[in-house]
C-alpha positions as CSV (number, residue, x, y, z in Angstrom):
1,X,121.6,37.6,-21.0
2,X,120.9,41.3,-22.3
3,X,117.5,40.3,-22.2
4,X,117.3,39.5,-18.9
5,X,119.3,42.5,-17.7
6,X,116.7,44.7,-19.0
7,X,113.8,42.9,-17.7
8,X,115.0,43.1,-14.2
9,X,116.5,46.4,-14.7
10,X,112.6,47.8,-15.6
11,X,111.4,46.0,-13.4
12,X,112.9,47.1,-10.5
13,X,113.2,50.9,-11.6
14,X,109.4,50.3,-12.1
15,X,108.8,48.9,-8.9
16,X,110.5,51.4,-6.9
17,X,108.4,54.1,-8.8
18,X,105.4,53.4,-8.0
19,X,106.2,51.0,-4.1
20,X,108.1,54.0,-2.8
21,X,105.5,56.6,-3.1
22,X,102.9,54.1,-1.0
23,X,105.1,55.2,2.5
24,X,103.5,58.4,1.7
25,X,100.1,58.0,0.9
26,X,98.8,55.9,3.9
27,X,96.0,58.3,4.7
28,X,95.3,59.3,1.3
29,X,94.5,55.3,0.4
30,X,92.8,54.9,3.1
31,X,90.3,57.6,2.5
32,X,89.9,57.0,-1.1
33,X,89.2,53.4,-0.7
34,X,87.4,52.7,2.2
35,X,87.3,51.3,4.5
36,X,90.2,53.3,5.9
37,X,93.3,51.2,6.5
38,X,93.0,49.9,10.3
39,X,96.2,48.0,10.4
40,X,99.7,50.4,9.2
41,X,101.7,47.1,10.7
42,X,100.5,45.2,7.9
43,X,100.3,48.3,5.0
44,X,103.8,49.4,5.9
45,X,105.2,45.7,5.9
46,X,103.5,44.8,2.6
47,X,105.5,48.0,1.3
48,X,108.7,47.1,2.9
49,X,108.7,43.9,1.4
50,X,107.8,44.9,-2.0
51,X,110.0,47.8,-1.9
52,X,113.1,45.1,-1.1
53,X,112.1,42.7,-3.6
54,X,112.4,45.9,-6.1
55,X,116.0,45.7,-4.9
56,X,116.5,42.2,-5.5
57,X,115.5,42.5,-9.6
58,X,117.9,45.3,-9.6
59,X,120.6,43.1,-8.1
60,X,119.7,40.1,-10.1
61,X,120.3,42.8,-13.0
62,X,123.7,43.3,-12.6
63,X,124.6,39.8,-13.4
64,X,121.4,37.3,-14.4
65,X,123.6,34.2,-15.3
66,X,125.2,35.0,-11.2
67,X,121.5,35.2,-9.9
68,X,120.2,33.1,-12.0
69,X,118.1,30.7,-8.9
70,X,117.1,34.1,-7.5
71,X,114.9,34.2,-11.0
72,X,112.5,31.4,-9.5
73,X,111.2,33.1,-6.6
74,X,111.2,36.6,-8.4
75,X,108.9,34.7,-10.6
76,X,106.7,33.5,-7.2
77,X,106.6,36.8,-6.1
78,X,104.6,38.5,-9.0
79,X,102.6,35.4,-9.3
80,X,101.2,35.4,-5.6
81,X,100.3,38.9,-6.5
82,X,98.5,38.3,-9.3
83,X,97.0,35.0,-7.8
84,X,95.9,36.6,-4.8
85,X,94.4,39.8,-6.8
86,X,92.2,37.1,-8.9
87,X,90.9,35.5,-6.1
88,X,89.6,38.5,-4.2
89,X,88.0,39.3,-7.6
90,X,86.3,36.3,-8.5
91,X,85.4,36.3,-4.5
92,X,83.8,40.0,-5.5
93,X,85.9,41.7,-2.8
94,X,87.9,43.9,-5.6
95,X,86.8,45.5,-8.1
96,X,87.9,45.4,-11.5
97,X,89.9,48.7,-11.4
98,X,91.4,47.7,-8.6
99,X,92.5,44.3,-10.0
100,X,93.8,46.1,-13.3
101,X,97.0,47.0,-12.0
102,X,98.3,43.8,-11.6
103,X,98.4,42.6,-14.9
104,X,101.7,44.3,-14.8
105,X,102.8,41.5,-12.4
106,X,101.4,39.4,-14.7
107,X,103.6,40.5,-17.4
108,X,106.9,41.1,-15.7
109,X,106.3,37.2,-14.5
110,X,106.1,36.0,-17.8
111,X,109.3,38.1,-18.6
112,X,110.7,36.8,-15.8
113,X,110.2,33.2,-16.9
114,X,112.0,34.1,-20.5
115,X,114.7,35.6,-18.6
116,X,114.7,32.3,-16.7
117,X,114.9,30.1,-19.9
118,X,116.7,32.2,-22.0
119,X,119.6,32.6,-18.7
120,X,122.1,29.8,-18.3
121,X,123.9,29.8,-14.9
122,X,127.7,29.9,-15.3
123,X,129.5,26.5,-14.1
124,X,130.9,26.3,-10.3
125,X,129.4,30.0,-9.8
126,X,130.1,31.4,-6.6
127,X,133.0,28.6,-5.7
128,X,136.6,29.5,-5.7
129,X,139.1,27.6,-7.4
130,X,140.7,26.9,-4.2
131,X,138.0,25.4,-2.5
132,X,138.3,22.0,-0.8
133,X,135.3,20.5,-3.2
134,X,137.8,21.3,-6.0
135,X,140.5,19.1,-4.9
């Protein structure tokens, strides 16, 4: 369970890091890689998203064997990254530098499926001893 603590403890310090500074640099990115960013709805709600998710491996942290199912779509969410950064690639509509970045979602997934395996949930989790299943 130490592993797992870490890994989602890195991860999420990680993700905060570098998803927090993105609600600053709107114009920047937009300027930089052109064509300037026509839709903030979209930018702003990928970062809010991402920035909660950050939260969620920080939560699943405190106690992996607690959060334990919460590990399976953590797992989904760096993968649909990564998925989605390989097909604009092989579609030629990112570059490889841009792509590069999100082998680190790559990684963290395949962390994040040790943590999985190497996590075993705790018995009747989250049910109190005096509930009417128990009876």
């Amino acid at each position: 369970m130490k592993f797992a603590k870490i890994v989602f403890m890195v991860a999420g310090v990680w993700g905060v890091l570098v998803t927090l500074p993105l609600y600053f640099l709107y114009d920047l990115i937009g300027h930089q890689s052109p064509p300037v960013i026509t839709h903030p709805e979209f930018y702003y709600g990928f970062v809010g998203v991402t920035l909660t998710w950050q939260v969620v491996f920080l939560v699943i942290a405190t106690n992996p064997a607690r959060y334990r199912t919460m590990i399976i779509p953590s797992i989904l969410e760096k993968f649909s990254y990564v998925l989605a950064n390989l097909a604009l690639f092989v579609n030629h509509k990112m570059t490889a530098s841009q792509a590069l970045p999100s082998t680190t979602d790559l990684v963290l997934a395949l962390f994040f499926i040790s943590a999985f395996l190497k996590t075993r949930s705790r018995p009747n989790e989250g049910r109190s001893h005096d509930s009417i299943y128990n009876r």
